[in-house]
LOKOL-147407 format. One line per 3 residues: their letters; for each residue x, y, z of N, C-alpha, C, O. Coordinates in steps of 0.2 Angstrom, whole numbers, plus 5000, padded with zeros to 4 digits. Atoms other than C-alpha are relative to their C-alpha. Example, Ala and Ser with C-alpha at 12.3 -4.5 7.8 and 13.67 -1.06 7.14 Angstrom:
2
as) 5004 4994 5000 5062 4978 5039 5004 5006 5000 5009 5005 5003  4996 4994 4999 5068 4995 5036 4996 5005 5003 4999 5011 5004
END
This chain:
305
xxx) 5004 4994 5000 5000 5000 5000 5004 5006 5000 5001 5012 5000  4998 4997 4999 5013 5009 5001 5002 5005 4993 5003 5003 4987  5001 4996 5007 5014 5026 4990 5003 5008 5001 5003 5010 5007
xxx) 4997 4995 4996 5023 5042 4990 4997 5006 5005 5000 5009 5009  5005 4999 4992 5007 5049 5002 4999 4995 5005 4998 4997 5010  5001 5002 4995 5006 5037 5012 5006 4992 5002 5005 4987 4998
xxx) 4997 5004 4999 5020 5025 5020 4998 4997 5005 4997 5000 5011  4999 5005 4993 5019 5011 5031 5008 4998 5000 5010 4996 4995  4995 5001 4996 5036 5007 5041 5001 4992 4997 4997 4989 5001
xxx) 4999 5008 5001 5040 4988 5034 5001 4995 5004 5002 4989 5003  4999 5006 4993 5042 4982 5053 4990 4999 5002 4988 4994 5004  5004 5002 4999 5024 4985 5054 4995 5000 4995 4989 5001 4996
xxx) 5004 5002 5003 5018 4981 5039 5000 4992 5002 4995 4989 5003  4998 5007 5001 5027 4963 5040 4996 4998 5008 4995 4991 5009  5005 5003 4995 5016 4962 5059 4994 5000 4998 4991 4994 4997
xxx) 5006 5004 5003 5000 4965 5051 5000 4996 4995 4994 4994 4994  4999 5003 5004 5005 4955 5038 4998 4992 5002 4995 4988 4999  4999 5006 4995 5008 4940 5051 4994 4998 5007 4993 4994 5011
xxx) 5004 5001 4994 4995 4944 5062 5002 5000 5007 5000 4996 5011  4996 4997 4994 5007 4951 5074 4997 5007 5005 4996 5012 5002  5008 4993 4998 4996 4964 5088 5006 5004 4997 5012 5004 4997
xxx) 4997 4992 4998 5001 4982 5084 4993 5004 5003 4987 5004 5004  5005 4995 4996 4996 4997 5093 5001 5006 4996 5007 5008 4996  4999 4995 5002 4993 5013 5083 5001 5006 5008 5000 5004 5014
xxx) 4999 4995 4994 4998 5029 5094 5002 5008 4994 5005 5008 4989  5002 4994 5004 4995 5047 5089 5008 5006 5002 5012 5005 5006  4996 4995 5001 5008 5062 5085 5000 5005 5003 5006 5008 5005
xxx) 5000 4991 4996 5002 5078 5093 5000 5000 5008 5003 5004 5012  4997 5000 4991 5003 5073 5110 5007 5000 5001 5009 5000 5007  4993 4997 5000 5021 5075 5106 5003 5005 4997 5009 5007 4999
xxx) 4999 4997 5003 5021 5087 5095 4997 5010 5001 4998 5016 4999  5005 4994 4999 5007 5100 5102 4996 5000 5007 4992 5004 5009  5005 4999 4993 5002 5094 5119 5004 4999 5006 5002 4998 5012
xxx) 4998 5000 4992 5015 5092 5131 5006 5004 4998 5006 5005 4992  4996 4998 5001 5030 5103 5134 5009 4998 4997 5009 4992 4998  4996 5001 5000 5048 5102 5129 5005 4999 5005 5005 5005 5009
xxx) 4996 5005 5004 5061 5091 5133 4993 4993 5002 4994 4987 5000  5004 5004 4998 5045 5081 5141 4997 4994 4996 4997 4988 4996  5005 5005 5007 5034 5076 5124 5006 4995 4997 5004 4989 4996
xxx) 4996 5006 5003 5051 5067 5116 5001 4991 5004 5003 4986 5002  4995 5005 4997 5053 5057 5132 4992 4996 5000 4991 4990 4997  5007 5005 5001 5033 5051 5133 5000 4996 4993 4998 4990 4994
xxx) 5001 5003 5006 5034 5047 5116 5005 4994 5001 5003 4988 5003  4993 5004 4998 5051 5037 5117 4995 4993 5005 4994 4988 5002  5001 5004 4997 5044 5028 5131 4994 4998 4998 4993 4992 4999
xxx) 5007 5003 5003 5027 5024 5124 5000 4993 4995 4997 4988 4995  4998 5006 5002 5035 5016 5113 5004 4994 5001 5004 4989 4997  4995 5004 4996 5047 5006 5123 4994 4996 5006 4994 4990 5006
xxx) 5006 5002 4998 5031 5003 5135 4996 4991 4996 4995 4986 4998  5005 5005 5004 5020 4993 5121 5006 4994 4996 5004 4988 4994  4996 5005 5003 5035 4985 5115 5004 4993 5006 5008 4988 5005
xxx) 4999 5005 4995 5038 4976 5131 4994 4997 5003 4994 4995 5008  5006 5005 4999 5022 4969 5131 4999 4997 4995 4994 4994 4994  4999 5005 5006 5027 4961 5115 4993 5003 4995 4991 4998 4991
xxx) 5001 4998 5006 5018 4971 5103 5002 5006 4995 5008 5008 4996  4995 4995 5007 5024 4983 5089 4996 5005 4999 4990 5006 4997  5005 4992 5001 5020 5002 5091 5001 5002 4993 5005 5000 4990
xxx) 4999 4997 5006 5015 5011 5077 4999 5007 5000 4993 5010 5000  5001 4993 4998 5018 5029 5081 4999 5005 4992 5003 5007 4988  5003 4997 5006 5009 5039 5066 5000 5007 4999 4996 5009 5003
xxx) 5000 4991 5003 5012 5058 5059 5003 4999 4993 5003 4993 4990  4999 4998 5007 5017 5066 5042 5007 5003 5002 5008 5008 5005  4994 4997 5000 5036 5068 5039 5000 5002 4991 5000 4998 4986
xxx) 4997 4997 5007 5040 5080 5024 4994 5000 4996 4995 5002 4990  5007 5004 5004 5023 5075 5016 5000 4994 5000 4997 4992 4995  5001 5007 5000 5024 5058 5019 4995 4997 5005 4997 4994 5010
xxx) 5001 5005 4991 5012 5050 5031 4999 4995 5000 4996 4992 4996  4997 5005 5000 5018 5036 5038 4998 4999 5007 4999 5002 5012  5000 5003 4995 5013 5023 5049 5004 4997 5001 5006 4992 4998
xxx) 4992 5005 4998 5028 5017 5061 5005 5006 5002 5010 5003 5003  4995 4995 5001 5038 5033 5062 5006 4997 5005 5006 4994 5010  4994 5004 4996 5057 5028 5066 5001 5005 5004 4998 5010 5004
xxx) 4999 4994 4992 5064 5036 5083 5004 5006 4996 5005 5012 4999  4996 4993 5002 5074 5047 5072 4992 5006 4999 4991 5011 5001  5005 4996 5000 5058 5053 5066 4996 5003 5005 4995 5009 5006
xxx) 5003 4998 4995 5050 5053 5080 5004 5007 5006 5001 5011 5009  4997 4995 4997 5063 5065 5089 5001 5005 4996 5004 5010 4999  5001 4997 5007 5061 5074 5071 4995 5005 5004 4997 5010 5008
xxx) 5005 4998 4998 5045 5079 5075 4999 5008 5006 4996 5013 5005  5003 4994 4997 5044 5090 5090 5008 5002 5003 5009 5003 5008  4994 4995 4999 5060 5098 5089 5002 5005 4995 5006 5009 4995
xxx) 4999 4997 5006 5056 5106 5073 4998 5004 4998 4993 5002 4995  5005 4994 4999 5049 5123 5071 4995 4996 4994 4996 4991 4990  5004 5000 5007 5034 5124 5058 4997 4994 4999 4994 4993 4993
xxx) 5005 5008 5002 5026 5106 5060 4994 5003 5002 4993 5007 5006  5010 4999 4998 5006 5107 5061 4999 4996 5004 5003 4995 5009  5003 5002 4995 4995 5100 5069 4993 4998 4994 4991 5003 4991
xxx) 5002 5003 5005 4985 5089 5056 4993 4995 5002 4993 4989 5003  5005 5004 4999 4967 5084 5058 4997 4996 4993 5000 4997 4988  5002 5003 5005 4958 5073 5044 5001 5003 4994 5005 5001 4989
xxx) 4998 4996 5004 4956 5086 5033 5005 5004 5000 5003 5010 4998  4996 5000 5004 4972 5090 5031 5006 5000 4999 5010 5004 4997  4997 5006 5004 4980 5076 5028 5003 5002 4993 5009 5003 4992
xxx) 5000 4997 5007 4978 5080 5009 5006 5008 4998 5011 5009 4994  4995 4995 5001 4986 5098 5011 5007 4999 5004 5011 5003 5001  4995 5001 4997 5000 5092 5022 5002 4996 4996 5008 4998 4995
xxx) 4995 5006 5007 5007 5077 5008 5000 5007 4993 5004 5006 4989  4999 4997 5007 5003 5091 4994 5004 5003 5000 5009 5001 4997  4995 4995 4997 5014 5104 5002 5005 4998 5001 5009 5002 4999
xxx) 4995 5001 5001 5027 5094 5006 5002 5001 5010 5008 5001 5013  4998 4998 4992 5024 5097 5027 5000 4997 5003 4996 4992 5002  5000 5003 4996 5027 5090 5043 4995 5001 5005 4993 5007 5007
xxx) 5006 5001 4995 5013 5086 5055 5000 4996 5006 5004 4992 5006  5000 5004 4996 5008 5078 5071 4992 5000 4999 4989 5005 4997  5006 5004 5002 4991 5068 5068 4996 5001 5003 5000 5000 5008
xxx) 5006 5001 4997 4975 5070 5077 4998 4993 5002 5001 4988 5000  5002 5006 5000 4965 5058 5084 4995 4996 4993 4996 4991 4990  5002 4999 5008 4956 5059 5067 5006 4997 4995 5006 4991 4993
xxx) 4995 5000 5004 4970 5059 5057 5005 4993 5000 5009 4992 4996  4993 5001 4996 4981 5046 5067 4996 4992 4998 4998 4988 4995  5005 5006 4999 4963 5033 5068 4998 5000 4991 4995 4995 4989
xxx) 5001 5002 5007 4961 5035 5047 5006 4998 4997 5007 4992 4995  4993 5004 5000 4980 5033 5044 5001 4990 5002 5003 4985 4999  5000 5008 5000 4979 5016 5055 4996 4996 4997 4999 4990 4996
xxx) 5005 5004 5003 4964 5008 5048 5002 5000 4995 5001 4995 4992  4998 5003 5008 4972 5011 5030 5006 4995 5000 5008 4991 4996  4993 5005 4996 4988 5002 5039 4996 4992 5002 4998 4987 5003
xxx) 5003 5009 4998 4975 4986 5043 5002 5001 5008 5001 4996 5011  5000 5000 4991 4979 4992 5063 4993 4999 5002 4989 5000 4998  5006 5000 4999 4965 4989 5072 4999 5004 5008 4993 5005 5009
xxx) 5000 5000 4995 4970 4994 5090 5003 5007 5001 5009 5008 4999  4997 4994 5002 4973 5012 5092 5001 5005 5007 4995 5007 5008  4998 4997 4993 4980 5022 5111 5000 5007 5000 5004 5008 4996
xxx) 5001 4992 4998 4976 5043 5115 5002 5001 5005 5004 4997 5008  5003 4999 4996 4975 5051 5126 4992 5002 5003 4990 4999 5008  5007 4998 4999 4958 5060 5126 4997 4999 4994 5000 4997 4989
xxx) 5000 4997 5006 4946 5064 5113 4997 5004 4997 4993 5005 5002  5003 4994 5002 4939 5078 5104 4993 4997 5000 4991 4992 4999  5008 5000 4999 4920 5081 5107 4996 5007 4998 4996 5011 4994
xxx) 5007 4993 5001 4905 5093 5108 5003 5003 5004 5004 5002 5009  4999 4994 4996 4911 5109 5113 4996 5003 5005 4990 5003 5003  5006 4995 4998 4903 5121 5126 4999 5004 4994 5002 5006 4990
xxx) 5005 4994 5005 4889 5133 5117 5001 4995 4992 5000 4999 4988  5001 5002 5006 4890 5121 5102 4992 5000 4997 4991 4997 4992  5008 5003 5000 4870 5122 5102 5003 5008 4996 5003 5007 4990
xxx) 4996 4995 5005 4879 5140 5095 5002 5002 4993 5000 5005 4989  4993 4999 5001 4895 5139 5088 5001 4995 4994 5004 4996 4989  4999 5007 5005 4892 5119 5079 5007 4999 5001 5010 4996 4996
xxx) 4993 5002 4998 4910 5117 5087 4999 4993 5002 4995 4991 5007  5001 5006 4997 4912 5100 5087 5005 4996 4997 5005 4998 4992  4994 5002 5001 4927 5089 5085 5001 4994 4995 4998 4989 4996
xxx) 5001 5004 5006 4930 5079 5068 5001 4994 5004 4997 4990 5002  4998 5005 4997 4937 5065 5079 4993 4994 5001 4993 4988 5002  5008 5003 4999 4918 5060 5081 4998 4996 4994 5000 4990 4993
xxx) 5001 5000 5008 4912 5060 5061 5005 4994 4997 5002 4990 4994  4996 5003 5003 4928 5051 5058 5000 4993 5003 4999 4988 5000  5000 5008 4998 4929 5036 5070 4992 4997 5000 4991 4992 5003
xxx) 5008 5005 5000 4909 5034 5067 5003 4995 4995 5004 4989 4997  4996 5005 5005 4917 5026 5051 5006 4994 4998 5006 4990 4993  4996 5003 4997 4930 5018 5056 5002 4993 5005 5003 4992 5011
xxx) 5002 5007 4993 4929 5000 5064 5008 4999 5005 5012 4995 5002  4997 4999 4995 4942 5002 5078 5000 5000 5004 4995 5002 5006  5001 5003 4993 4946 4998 5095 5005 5007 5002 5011 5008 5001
xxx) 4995 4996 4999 4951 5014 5102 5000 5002 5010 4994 5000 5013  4997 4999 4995 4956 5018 5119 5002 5008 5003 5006 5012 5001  4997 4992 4997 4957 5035 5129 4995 5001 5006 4990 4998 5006
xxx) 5003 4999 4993 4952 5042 5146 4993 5007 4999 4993 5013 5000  5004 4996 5001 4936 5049 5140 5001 5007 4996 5006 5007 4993  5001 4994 5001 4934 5067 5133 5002 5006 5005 4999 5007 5010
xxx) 4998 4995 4995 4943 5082 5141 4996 5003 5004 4993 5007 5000  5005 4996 4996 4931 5090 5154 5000 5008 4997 4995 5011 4998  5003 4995 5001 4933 5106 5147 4993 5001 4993 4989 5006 4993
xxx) 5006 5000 5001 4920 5100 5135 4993 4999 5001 4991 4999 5007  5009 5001 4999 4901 5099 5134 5002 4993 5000 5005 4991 4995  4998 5008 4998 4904 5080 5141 4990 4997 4998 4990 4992 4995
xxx) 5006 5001 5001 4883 5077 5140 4999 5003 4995 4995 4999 4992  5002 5001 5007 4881 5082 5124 5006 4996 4995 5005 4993 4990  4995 5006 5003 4897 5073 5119 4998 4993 4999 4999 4990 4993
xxx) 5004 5008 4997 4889 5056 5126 4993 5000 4994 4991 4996 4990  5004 4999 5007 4875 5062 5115 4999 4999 4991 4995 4997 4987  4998 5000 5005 4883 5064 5099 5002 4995 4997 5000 4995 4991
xxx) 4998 5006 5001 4892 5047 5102 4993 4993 4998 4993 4989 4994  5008 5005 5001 4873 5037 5103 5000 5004 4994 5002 5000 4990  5004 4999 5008 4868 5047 5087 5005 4998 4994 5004 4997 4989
xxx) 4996 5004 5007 4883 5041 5077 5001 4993 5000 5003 4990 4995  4998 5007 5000 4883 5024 5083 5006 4997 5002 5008 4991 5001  4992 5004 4997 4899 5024 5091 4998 4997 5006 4994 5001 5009
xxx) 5001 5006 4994 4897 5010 5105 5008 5005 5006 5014 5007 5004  4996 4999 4994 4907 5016 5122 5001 4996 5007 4999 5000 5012  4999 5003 4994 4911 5005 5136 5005 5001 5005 5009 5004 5002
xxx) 4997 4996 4996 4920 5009 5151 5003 4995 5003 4999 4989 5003  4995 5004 4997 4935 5000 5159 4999 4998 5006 5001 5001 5011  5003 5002 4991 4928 4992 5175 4998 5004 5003 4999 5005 5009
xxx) 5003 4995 4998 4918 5006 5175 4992 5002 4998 4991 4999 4993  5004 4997 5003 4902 5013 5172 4999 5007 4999 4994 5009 4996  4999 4994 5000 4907 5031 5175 5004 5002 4994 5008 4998 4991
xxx) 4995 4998 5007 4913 5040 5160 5005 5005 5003 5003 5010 5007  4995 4997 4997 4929 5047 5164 5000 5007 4996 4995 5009 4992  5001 4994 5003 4933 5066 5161 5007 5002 4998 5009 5008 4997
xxx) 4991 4997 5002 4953 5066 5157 5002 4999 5007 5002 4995 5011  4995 4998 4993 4960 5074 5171 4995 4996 5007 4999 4992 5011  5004 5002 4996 4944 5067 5183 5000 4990 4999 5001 4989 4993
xxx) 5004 5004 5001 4939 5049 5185 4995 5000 4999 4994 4997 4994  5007 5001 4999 4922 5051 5187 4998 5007 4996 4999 5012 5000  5001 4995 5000 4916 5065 5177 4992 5003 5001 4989 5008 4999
xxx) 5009 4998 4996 4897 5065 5184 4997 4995 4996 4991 4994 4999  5006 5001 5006 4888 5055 5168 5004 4994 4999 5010 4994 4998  5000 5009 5001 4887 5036 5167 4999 4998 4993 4996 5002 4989
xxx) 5002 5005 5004 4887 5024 5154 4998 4995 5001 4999 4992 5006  5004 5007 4997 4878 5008 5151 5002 4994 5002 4999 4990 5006  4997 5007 5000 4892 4994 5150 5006 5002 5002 5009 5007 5001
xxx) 4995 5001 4998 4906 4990 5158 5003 4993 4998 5000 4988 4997  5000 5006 5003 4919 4978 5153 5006 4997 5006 5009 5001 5009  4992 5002 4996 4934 4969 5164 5004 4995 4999 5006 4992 5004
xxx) 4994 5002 5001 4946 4963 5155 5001 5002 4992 4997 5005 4989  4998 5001 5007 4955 4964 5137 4997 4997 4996 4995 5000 4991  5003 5005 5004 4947 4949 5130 4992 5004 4998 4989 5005 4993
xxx) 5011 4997 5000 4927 4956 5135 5004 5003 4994 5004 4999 4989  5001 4996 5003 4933 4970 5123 5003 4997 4993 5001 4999 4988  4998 5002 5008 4941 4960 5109 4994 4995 4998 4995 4992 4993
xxx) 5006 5005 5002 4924 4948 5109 4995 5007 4996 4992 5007 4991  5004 4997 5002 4915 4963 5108 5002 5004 4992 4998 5005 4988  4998 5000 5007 4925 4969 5092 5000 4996 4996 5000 4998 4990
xxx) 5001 5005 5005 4924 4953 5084 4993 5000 4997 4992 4999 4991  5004 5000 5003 4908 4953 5085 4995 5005 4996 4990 5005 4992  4999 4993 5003 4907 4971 5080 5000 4997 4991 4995 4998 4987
xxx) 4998 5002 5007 4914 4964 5063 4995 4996 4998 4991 4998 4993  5005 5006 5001 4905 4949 5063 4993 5001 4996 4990 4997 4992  5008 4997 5000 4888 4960 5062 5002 5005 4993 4997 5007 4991
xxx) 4997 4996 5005 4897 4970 5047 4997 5008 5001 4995 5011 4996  4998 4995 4997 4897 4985 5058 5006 5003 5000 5010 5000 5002  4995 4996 5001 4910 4998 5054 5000 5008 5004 5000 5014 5002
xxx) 4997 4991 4994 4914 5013 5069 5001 4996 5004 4999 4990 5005  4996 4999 4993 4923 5014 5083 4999 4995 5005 4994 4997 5007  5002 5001 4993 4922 5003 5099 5006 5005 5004 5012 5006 5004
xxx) 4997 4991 4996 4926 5018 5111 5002 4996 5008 4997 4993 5011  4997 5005 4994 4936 5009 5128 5002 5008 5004 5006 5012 5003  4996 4992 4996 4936 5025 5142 5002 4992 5007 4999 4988 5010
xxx) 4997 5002 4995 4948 5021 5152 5002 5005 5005 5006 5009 5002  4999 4995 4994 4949 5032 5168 5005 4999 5003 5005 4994 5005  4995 4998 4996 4964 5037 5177 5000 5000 5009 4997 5003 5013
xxx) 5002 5005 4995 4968 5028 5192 4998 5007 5004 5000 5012 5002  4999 4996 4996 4960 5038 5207 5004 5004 5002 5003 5010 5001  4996 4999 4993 4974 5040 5219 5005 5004 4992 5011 5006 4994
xxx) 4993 4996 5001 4984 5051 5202 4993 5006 4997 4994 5012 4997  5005 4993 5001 4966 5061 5196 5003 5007 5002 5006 5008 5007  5000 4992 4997 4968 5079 5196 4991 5001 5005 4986 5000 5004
xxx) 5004 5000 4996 4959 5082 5213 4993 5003 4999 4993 5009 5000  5007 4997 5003 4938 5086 5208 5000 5006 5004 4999 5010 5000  5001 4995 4996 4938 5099 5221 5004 5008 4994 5002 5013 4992
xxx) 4997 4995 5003 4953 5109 5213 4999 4998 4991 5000 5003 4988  5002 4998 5007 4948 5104 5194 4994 5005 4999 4994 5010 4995  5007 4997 5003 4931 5111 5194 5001 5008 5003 5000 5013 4999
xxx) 4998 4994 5000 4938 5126 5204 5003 5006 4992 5001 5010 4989  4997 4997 5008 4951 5130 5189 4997 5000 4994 5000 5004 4990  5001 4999 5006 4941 5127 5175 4996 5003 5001 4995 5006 4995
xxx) 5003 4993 4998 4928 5139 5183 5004 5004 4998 5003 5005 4992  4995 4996 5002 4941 5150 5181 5002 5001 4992 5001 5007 4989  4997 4998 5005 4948 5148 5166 4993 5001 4994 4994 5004 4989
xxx) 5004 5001 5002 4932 5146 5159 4995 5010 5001 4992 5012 4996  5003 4995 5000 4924 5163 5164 5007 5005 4998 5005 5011 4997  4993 4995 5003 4944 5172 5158 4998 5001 4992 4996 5005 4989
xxx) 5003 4999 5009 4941 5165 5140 4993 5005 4998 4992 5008 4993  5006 4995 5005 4923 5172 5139 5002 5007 5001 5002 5011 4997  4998 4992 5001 4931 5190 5148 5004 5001 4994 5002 5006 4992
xxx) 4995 4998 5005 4945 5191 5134 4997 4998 4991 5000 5001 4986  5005 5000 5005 4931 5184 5120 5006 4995 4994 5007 4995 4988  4995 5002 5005 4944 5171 5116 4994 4992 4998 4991 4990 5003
xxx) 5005 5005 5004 4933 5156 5103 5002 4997 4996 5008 4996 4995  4996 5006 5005 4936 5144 5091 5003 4996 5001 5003 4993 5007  4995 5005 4999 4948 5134 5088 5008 5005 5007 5013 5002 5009
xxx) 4995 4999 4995 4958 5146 5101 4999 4997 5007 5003 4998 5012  5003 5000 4994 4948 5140 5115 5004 4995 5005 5006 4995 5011  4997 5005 4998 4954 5125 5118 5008 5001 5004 5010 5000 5010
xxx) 4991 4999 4999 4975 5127 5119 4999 5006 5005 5002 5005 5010  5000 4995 4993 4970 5144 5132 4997 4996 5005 4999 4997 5010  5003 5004 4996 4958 5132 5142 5006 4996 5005 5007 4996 5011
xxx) 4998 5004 4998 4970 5119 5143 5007 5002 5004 5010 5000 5009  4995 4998 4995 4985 5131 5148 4999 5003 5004 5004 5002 5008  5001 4998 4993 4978 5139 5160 4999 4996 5005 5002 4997 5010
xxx) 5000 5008 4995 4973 5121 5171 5007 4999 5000 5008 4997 5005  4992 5002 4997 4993 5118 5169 5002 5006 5004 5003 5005 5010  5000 4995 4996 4996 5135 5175 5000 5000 5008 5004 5001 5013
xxx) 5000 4998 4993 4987 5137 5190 4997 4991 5004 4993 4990 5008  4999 5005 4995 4987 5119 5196 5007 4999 4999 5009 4993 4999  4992 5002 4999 5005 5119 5195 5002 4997 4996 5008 4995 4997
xxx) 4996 5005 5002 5009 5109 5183 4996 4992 5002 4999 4987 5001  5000 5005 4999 4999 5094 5190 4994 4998 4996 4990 4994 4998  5003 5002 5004 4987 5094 5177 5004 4997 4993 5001 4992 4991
xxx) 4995 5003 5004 5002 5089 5164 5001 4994 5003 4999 4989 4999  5000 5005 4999 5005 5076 5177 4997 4992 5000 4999 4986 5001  5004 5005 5000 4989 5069 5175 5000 4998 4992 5001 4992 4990
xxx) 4998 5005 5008 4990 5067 5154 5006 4996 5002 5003 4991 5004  4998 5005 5001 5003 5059 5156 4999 4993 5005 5004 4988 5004  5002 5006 4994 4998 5046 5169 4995 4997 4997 4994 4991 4997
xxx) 5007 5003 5004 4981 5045 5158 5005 4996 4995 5004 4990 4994  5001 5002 5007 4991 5042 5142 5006 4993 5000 5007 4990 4995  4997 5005 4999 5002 5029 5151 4997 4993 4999 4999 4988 4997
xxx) 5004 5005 4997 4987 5019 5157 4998 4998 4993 4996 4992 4992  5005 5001 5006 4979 5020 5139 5005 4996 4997 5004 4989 4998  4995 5005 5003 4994 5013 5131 5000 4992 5001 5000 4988 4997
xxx) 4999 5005 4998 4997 5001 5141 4993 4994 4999 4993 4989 4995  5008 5003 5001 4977 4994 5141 4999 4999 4993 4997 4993 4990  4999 5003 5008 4979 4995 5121 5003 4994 5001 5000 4989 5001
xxx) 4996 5007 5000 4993 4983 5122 4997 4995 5000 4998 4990 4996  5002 5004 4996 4984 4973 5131 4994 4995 4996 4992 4989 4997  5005 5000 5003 4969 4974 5120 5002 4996 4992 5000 4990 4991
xxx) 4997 5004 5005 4979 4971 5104 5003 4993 5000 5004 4988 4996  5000 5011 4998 4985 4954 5113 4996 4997 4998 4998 4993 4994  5004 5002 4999 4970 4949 5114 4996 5000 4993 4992 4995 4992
xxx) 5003 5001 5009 4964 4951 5096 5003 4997 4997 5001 4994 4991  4996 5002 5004 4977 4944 5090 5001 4993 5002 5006 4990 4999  5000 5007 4996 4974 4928 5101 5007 5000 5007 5007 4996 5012
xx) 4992 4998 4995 4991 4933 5113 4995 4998 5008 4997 4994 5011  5001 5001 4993 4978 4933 5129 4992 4995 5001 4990 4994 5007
END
């Protein structure tokens, strides 16, 4: 499949090939969401992580116009040392290989690259949703539209709380994305375990979740199975002090009249700010635990567990 827009890596074509698990893993989380020298070292170890659980990461962005799944560690240390890289949601993919530019992939971006790769198991952190005021604005996160389409096994600690999480949940029923929660019936909220609003199934173990994708298949259904995984208690950002700060940051943005797509990136640096830094602590604590629960998952489809 491979072509001068889209490369797959030959370590992990010859796994899917073999029917060896891999784990897709997304770009911008090192490219756009953690700080420097930090994002190189999460990435590095992510993939060091999933490969000691005996499966084959597949860390996905766009070098030079090429997107490629598998990027080598040169690449990967490429990426978020380099001024001038995007940040690359589905649409634009196409403008990113025309042009000839470097990107870190979206959850969008990252879950259509793998699924043209034959991956099936795919690690986030969060993921884009229904924004506040969308009843407005119609702000709402392609990462939805795209894994309705999509038969994949994806994995993330819910959608970030600074979302509308309740009409997110919503969104999810009307595209038909199926959502289960990890020995949970709480839907996680990122930084939060518990972000107030339930779902209907819970599952506990790896396996439940690869019967449930089979027979996903089986039924010749094609979207998403959505796996939230929550963040253990004891590392959450504490409910008392998130709901305080995003109060906060949340009446700043409407004082400064900052929207769109700005809203987001000021939301989220202000929660690093005034919680010290122990909202960074929690991505990556979240995006340890996803990783790791992918591996696990991709075992498990692959016959491993």
């Amino acid at each position: 499949m491979n072509s001068r827009a889209l490369v797959i890596a030959p370590h992990v074509q010859a796994a899917v090939d073999a029917g060896i698990p891999v784990l897709a893993l997304e770009s911008t989380i090192f490219t756009h969401g953690l700080p420097r020298p930090r994002n190189l070292e999460v990435a590095i170890e992510a993939e060091e992580r999933v490969r000691a659980l005996g499966v084959t990461p597949a860390t996905i962005g766009v070098i030079d116009g090429r997107a490629t799944v598998g990027l080598s560690t040169d690449e990967i240390e490429r990426l978020p040392t380099t001024d001038g890289v995007i940040k690359a949601s589905l649409r634009d993919l196409p403008i990113a290989v025309a042009q000839g530019l470097s990107a870190g992939t979206t959850v969008a971006a990252t879950a259509y690259l793998a699924d043209r790769a034959g991956v099936r198991v795919f690690s986030t952190g969060g993921l884009g949703g229904v924004h506040r005021g969308a009843q407005q604005t119609f702000d709402e996160s392609a990462d939805l539209a795209t894994l309705a389409t999509l038969p994949l096994v994806v994995v993330s600690a819910g959608v970030k709380s600074i979302l509308d999480i309740p009409l997110t949940l919503e969104r999810l029923e009307t595209l038909g994305l199926a959502v289960v929660g990890y020995r949970t019936t709480d839907y996680p909220g990122f930084y939060i375990a518990d972000s107030g609003h339930d779902i209907e199934y819970a599952v506990d173990s790896p396996n439940e979740i690869a019967r449930i994708a089979e027979s996903r298949d089986a039924l010749g259904i094609r979207s998403t199975l959505l796996v939230a995984n929550p963040v253990p208690a004891d590392r959450e950002l504490p409910p008392e002090l998130h709901d305080e700060v995003l109060a906060r940051a949340l009446a700043e943005a409407e004082s400064r009249g900052i929207a769109g797509h700005d809203t987001t990136p000021f939301l989220l640096d202000f929660m690093q700010r005034e919680t010290g830094g122990r909202s960074l602590d929690v991505n990556v604590d979240v995006y340890r635990g996803n990783v790791a629960l992918g591996a696990e998952i991709a075992l498990a489809l692959a016959g491993g567990r």
